[in-house]
N, CA, C and O atoms as a CHARMM CRD file, in Angstrom:
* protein
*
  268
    1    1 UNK  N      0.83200  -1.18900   0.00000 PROA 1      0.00000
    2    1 UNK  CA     0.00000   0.00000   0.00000 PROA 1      0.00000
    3    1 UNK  C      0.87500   1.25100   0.00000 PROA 1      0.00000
    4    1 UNK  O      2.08900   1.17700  -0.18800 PROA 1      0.00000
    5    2 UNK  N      0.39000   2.12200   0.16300 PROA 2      0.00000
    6    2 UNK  CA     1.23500   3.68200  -0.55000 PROA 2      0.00000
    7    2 UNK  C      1.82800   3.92800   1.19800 PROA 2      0.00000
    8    2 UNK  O      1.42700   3.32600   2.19400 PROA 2      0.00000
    9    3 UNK  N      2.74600   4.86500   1.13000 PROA 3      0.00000
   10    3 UNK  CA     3.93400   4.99300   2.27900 PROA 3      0.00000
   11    3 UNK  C      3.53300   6.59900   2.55200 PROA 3      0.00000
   12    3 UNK  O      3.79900   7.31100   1.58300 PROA 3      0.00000
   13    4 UNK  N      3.14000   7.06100   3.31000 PROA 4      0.00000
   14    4 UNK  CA     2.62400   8.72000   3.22100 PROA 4      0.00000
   15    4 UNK  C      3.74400   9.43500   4.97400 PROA 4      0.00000
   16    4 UNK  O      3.41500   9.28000   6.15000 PROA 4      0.00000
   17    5 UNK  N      4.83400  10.06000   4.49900 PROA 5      0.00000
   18    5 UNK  CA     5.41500  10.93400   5.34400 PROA 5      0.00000
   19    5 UNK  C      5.21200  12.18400   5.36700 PROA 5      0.00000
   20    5 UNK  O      4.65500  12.87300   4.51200 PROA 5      0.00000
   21    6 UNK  N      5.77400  12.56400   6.58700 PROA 6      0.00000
   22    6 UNK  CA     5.25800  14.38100   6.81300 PROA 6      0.00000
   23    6 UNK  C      6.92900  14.37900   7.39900 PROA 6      0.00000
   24    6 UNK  O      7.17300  13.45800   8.17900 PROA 6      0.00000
   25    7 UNK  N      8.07400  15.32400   7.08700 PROA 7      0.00000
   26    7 UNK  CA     9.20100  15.75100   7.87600 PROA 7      0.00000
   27    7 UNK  C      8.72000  16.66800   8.77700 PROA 7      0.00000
   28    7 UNK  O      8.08500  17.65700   8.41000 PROA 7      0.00000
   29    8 UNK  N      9.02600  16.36900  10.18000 PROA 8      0.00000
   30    8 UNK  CA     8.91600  17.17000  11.20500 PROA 8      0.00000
   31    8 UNK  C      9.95200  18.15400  11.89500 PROA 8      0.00000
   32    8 UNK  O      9.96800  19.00600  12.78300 PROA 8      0.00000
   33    9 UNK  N     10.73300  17.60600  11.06300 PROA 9      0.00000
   34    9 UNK  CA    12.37400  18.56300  11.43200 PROA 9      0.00000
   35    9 UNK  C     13.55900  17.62300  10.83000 PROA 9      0.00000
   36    9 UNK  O     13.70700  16.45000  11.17500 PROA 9      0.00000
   37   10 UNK  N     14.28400  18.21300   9.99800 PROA 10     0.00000
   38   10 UNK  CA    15.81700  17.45400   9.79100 PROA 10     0.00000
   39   10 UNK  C     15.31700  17.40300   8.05400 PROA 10     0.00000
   40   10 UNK  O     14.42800  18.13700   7.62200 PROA 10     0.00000
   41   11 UNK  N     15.94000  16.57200   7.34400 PROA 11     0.00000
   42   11 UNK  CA    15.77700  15.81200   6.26600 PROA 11     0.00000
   43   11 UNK  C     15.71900  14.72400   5.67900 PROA 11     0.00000
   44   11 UNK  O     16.93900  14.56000   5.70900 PROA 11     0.00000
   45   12 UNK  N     15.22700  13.50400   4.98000 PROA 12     0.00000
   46   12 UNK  CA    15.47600  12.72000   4.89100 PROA 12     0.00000
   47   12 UNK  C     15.88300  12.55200   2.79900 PROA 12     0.00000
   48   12 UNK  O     15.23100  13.26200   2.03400 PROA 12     0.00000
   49   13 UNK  N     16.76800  11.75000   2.33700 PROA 13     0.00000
   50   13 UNK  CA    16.91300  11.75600   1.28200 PROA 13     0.00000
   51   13 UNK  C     16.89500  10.25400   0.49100 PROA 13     0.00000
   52   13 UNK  O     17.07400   9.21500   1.12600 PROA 13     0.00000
   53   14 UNK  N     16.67500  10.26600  -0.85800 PROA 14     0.00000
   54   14 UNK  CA    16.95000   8.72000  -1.18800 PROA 14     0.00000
   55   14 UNK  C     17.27400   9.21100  -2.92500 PROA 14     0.00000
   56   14 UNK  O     17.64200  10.32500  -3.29600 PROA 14     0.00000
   57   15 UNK  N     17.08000   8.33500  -3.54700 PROA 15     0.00000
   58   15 UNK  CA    17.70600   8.26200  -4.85600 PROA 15     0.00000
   59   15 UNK  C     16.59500   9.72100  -6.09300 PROA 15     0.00000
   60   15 UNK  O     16.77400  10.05900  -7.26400 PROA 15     0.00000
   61   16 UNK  N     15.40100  10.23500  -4.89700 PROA 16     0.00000
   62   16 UNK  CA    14.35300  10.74400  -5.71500 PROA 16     0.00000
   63   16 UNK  C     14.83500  12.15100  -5.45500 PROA 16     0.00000
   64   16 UNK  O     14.47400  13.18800  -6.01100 PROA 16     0.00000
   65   17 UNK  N     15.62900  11.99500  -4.60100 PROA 17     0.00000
   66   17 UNK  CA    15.80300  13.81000  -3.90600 PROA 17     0.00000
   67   17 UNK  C     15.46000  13.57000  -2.53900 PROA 17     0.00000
   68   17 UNK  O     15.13600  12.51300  -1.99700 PROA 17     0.00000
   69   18 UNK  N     15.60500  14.92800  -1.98600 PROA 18     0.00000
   70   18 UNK  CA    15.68700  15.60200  -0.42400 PROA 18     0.00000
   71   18 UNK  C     14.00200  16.09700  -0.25100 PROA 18     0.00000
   72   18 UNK  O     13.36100  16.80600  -1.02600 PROA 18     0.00000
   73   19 UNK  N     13.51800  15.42600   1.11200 PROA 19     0.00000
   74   19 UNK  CA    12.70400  15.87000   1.78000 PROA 19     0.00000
   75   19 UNK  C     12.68100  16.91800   2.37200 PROA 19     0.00000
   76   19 UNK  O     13.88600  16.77200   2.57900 PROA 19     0.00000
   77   20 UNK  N     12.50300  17.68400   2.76600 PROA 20     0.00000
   78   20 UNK  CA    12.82300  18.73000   4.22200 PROA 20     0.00000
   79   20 UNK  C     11.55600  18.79500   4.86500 PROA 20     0.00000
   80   20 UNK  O     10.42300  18.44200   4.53700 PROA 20     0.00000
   81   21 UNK  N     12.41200  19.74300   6.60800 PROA 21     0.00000
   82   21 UNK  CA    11.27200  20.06400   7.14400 PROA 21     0.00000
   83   21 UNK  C      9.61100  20.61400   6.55200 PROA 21     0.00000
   84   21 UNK  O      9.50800  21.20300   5.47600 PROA 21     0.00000
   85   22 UNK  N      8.72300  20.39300   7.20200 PROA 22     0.00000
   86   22 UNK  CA     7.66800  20.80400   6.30900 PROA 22     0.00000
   87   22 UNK  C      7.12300  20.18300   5.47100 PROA 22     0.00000
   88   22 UNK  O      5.89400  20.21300   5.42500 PROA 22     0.00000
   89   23 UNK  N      7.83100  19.45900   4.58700 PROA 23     0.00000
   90   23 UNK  CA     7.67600  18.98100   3.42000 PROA 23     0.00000
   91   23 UNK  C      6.95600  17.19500   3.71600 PROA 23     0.00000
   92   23 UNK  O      7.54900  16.29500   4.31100 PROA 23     0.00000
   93   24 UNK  N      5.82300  17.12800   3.21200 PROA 24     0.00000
   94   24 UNK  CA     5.26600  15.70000   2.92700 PROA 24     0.00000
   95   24 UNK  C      5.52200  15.21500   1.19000 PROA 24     0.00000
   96   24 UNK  O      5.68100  15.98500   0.24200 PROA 24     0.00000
   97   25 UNK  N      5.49900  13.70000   1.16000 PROA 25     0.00000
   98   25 UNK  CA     5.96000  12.88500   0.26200 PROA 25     0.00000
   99   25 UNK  C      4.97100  11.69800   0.64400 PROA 25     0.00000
  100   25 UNK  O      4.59300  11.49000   1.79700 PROA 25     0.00000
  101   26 UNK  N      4.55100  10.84600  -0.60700 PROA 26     0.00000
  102   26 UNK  CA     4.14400   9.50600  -0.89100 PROA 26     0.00000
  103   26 UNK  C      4.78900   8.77300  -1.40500 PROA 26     0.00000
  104   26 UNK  O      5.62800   9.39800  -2.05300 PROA 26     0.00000
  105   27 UNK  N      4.93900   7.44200  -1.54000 PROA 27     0.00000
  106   27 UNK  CA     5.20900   6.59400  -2.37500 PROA 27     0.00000
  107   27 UNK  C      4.28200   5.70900  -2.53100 PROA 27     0.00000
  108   27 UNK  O      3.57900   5.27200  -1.62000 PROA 27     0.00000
  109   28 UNK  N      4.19500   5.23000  -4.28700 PROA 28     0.00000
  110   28 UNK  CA     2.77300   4.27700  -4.34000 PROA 28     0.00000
  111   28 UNK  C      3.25500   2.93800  -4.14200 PROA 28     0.00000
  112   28 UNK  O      4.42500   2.55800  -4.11700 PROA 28     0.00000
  113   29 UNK  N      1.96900   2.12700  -3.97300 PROA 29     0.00000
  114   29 UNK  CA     2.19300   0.70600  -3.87100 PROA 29     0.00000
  115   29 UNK  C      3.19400  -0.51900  -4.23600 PROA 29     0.00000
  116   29 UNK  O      2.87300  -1.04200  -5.30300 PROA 29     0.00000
  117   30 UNK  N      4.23000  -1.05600  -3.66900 PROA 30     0.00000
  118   30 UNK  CA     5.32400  -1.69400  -3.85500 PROA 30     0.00000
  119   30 UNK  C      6.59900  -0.76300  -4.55800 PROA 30     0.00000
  120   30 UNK  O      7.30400  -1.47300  -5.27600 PROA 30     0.00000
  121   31 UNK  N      7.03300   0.66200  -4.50200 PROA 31     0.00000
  122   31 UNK  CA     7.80700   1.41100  -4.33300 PROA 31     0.00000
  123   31 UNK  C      9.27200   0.75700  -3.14100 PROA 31     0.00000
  124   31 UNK  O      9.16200   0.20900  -2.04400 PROA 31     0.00000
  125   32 UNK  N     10.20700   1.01800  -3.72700 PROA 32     0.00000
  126   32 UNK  CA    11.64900  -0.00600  -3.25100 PROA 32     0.00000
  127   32 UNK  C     12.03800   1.44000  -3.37300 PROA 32     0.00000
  128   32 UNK  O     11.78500   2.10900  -4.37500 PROA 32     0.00000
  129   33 UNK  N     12.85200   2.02900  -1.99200 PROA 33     0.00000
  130   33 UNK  CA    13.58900   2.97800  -1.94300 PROA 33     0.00000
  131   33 UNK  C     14.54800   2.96700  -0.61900 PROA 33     0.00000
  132   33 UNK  O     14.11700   2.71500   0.50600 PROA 33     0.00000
  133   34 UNK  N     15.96600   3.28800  -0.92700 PROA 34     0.00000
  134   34 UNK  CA    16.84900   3.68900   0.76700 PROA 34     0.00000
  135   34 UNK  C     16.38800   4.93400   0.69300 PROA 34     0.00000
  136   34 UNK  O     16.39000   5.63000  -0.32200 PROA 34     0.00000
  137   35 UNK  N     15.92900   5.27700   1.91800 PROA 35     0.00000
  138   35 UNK  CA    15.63400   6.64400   2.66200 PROA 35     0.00000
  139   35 UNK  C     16.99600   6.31200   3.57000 PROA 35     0.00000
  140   35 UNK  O     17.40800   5.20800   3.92700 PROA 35     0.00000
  141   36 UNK  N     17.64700   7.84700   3.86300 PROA 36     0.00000
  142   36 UNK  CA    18.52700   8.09100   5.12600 PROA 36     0.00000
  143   36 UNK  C     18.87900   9.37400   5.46700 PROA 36     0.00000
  144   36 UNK  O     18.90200  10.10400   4.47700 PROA 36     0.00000
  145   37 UNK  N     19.14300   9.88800   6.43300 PROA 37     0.00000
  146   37 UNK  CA    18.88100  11.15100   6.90400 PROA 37     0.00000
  147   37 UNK  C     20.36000  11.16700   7.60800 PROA 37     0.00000
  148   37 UNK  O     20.68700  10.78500   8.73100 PROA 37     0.00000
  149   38 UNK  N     21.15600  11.75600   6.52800 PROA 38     0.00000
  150   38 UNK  CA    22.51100  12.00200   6.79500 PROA 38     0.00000
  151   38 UNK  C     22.83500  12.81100   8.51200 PROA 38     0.00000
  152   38 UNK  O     23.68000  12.39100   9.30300 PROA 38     0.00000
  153   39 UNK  N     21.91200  14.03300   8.75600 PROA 39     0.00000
  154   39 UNK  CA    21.85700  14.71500   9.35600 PROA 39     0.00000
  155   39 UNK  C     20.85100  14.74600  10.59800 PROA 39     0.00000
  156   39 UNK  O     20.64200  15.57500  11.48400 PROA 39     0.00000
  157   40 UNK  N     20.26600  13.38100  10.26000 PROA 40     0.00000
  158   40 UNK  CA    19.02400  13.65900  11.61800 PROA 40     0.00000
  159   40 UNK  C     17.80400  14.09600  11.05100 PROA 40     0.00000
  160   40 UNK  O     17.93600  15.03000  10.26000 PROA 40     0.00000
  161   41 UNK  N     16.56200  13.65000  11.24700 PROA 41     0.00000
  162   41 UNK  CA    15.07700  13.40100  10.78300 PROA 41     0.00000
  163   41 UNK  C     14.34900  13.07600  11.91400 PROA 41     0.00000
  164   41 UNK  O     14.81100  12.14800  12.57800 PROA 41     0.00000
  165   42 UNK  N     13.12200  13.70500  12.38800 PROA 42     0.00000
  166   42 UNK  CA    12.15200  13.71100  12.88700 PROA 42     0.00000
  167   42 UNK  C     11.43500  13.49100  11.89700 PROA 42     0.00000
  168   42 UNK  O     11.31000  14.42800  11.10900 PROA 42     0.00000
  169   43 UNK  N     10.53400  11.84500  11.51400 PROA 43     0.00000
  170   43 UNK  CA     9.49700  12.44100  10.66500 PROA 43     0.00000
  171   43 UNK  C      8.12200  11.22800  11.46600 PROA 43     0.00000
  172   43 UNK  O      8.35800  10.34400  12.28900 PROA 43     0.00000
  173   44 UNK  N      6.86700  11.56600  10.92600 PROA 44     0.00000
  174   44 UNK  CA     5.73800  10.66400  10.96000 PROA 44     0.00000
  175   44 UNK  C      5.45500  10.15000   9.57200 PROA 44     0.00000
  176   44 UNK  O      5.48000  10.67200   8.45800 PROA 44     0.00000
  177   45 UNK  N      5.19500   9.01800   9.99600 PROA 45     0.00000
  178   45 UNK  CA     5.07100   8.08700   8.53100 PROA 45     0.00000
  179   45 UNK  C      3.91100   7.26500   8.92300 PROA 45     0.00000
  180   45 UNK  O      3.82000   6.93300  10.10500 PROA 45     0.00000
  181   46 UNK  N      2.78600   6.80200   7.85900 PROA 46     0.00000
  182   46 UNK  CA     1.64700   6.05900   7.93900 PROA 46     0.00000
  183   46 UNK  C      2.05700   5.11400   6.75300 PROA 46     0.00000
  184   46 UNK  O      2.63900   5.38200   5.70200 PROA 46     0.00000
  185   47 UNK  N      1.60200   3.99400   7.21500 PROA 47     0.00000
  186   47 UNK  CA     1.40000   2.89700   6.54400 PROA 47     0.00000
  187   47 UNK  C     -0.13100   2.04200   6.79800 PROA 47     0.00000
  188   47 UNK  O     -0.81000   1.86000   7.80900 PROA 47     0.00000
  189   48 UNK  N     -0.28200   1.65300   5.43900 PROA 48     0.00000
  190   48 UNK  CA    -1.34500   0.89500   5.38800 PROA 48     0.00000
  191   48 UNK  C     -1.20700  -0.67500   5.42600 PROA 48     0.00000
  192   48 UNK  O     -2.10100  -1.48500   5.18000 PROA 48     0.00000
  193   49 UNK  N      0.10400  -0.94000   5.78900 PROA 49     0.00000
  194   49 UNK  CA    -0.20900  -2.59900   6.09500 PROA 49     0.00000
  195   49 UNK  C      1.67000  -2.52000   6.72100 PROA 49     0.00000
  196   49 UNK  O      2.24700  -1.46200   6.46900 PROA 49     0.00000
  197   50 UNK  N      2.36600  -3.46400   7.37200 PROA 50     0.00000
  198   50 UNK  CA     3.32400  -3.49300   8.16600 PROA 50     0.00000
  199   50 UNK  C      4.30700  -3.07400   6.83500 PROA 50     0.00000
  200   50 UNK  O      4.17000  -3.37000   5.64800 PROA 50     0.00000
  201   51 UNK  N      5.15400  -2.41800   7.38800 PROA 51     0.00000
  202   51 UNK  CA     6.55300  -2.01300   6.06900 PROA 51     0.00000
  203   51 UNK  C      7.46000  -3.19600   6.23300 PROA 51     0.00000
  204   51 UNK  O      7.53900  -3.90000   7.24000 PROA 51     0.00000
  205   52 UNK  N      8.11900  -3.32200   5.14500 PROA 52     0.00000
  206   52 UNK  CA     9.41000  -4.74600   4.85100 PROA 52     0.00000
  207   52 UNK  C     10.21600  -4.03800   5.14900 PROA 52     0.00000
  208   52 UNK  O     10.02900  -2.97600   4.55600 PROA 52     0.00000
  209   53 UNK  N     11.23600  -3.99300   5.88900 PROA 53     0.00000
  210   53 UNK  CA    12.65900  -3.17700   5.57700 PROA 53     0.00000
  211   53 UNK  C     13.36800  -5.13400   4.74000 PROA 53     0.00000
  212   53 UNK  O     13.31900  -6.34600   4.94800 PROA 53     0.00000
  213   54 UNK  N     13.96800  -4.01700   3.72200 PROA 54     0.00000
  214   54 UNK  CA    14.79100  -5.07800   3.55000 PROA 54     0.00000
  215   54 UNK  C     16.45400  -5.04000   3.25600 PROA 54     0.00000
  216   54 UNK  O     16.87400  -3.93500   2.91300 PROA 54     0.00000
  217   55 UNK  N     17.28200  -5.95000   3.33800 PROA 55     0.00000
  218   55 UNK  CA    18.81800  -5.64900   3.16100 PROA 55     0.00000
  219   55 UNK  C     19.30700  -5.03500   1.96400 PROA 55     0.00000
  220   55 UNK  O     18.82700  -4.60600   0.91500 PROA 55     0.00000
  221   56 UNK  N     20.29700  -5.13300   2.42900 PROA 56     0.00000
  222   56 UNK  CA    21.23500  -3.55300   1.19900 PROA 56     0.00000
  223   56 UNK  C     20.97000  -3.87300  -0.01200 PROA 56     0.00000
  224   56 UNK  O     20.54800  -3.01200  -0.78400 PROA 56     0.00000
  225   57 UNK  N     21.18600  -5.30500  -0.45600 PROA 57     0.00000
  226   57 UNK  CA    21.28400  -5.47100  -1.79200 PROA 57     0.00000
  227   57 UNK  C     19.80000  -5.78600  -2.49200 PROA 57     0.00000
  228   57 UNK  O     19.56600  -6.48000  -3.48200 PROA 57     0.00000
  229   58 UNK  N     18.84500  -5.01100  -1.60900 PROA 58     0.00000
  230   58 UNK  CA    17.13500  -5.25700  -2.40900 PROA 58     0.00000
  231   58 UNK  C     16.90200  -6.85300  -2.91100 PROA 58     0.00000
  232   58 UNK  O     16.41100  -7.22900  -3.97500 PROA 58     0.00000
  233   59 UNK  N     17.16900  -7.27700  -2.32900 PROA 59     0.00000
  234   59 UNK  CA    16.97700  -9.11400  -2.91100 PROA 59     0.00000
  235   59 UNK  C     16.02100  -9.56300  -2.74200 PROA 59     0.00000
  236   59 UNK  O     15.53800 -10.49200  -3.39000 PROA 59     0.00000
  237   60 UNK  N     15.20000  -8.59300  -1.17800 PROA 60     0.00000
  238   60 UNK  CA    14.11900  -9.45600  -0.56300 PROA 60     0.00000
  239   60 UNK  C     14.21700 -10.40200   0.08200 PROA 60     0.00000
  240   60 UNK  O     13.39100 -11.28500   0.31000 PROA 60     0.00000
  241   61 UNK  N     15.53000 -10.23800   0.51300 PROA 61     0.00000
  242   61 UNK  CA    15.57500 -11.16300   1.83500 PROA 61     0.00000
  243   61 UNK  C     14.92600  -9.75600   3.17300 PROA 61     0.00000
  244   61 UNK  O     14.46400  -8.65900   2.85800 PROA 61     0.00000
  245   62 UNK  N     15.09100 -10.23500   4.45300 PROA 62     0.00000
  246   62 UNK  CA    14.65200 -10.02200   5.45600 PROA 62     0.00000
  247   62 UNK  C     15.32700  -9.64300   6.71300 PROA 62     0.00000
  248   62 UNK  O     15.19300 -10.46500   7.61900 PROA 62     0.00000
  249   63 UNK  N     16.10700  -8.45800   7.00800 PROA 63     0.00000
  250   63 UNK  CA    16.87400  -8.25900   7.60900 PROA 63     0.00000
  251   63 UNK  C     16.83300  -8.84800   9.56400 PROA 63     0.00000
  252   63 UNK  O     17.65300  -8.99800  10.47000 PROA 63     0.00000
  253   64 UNK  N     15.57000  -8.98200   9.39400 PROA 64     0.00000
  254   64 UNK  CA    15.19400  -9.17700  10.72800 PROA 64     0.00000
  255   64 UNK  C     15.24700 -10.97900  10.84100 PROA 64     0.00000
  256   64 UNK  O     14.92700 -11.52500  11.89700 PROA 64     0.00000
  257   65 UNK  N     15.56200 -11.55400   9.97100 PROA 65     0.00000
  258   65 UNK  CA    15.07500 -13.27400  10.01900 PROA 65     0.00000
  259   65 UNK  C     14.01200 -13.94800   9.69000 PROA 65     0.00000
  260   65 UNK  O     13.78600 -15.14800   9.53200 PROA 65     0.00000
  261   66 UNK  N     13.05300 -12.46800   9.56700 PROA 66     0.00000
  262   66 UNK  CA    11.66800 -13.10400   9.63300 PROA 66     0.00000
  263   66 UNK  C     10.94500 -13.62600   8.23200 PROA 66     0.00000
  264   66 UNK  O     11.28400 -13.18900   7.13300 PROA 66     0.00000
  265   67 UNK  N      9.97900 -14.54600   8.40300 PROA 67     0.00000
  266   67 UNK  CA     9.05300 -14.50700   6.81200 PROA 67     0.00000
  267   67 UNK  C      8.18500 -13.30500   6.32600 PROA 67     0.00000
  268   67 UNK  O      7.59800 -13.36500   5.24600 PROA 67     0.00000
């Protein structure tokens, strides 16, 4: 389901560009992105069903062990 953030302070960035404070962003349904916040990020993020984090190399494995 779609990924909906609001930055509450700091920045966060990934391969699309820089968030900033203030600034809200979506991503639609099955969207694969590193977000990281070189500098520190306060943000709120909604999700519509649990998020995957997954390992560096996007394979879809499961960083946590889990299924």
């Amino acid at each position: 389901e779609i990924e909906q953030t609001y930055v509450l302070s700091g920045s966060i960035v990934d391969d699309e560009g820089e968030v900033r404070e203030g600034d809200y962003v979506w991503r639609p349904k099955g969207n694969r992105h590193l977000a990281r916040s070189p500098n520190g990020a306060l943000v709120l993020s909604f999700f519509l069903k649990p998020n995957k984090f997954l390992d560096k190399d996007t394979s879809g494995g499961d960083t946590k062990g889990g299924t």
